[in-house]
C-alpha positions as CSV (number, residue, x, y, z in Angstrom):
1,X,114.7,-30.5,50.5
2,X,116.4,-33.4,49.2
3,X,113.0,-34.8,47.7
4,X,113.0,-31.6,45.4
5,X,115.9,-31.6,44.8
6,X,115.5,-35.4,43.2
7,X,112.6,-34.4,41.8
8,X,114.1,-32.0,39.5
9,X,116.7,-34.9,38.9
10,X,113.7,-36.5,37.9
11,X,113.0,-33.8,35.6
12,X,116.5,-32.9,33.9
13,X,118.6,-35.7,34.2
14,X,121.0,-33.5,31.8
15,X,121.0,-30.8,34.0
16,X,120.1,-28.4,31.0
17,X,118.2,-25.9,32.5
18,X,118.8,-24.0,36.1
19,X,116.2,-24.7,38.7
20,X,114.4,-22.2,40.5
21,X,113.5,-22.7,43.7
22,X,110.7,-20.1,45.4
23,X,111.5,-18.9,49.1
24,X,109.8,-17.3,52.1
25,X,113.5,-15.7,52.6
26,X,114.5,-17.5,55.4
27,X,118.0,-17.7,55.4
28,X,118.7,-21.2,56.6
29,X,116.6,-22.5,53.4
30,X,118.5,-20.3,51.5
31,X,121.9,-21.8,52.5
32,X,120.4,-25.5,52.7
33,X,119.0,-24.7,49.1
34,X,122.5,-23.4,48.0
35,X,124.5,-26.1,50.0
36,X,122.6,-29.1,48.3
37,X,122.7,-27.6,44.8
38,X,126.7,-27.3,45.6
39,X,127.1,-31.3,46.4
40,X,124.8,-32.2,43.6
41,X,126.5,-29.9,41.2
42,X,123.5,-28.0,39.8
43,X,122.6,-24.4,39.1
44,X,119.4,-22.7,41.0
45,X,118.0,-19.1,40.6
46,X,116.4,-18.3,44.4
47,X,113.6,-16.5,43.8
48,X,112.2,-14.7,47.2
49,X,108.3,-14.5,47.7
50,X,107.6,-11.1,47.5
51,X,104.9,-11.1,50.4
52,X,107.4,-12.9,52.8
53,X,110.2,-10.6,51.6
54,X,107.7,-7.3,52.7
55,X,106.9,-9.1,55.9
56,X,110.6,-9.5,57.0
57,X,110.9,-5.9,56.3
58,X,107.9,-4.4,57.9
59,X,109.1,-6.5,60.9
60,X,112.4,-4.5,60.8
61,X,110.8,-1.2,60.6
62,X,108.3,-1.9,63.0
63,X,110.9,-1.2,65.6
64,X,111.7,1.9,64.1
65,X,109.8,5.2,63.6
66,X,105.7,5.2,65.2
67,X,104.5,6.3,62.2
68,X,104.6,2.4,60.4
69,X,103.5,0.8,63.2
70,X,99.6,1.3,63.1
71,X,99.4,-0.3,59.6
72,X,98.4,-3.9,59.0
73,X,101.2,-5.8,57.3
74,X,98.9,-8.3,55.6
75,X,96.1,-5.8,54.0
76,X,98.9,-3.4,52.7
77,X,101.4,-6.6,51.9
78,X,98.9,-7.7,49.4
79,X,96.7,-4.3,48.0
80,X,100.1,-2.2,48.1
81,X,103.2,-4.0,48.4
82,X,104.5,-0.4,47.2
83,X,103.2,1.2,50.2
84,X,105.4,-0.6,52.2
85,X,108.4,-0.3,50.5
86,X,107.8,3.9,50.2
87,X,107.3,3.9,54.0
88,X,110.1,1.7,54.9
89,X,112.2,3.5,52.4
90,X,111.3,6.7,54.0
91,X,111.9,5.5,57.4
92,X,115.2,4.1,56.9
93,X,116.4,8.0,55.2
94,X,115.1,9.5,58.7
């Protein structure tokens, strides 16, 4: 993490502009990310990867209703990331 993190030092010695940093959504990146932008003293917009983001979920709802379990996360994920969110939308109201 550090490596990016001098990297962007690299990049904008003047700190001018915010880095973003793209995630899976972990959370321990998250916090690493957060806690090394904190001792350097820099500003970073955390964007999550939308695919990871809808795999996290699926894996919540998965333990849920039977209805979104016969569904394969990885077809849907990519041809209708909405798909998922309607069903585990749904799911979560029942």
């Amino acid at each position: 993490m550090s490596a990016a993190f001098d990297q962007a030092e690299d990049r904008d010695p003047g700190h001018e502009h915010d880095g973003v940093v793209l995630v899976d959504g972990a959370e321990p990146q998250i916090a690493q990310i957060q806690a090394e932008a904190l001792v350097l003293g820099v500003q970073v917009q955390i964007v999550r990867d939308l695919i990871h983001v809808l795999e996290h979920l699926w894996k919540r709802m998965r333990h849920g209703p039977s209805d979104l379990s016969g569904v394969g996360l990885g077809a849907m994920a990519v041809a209708r990331p909405h798909e998922v969110i309607r069903r585990a939308a749904h799911a979560a109201v029942d």
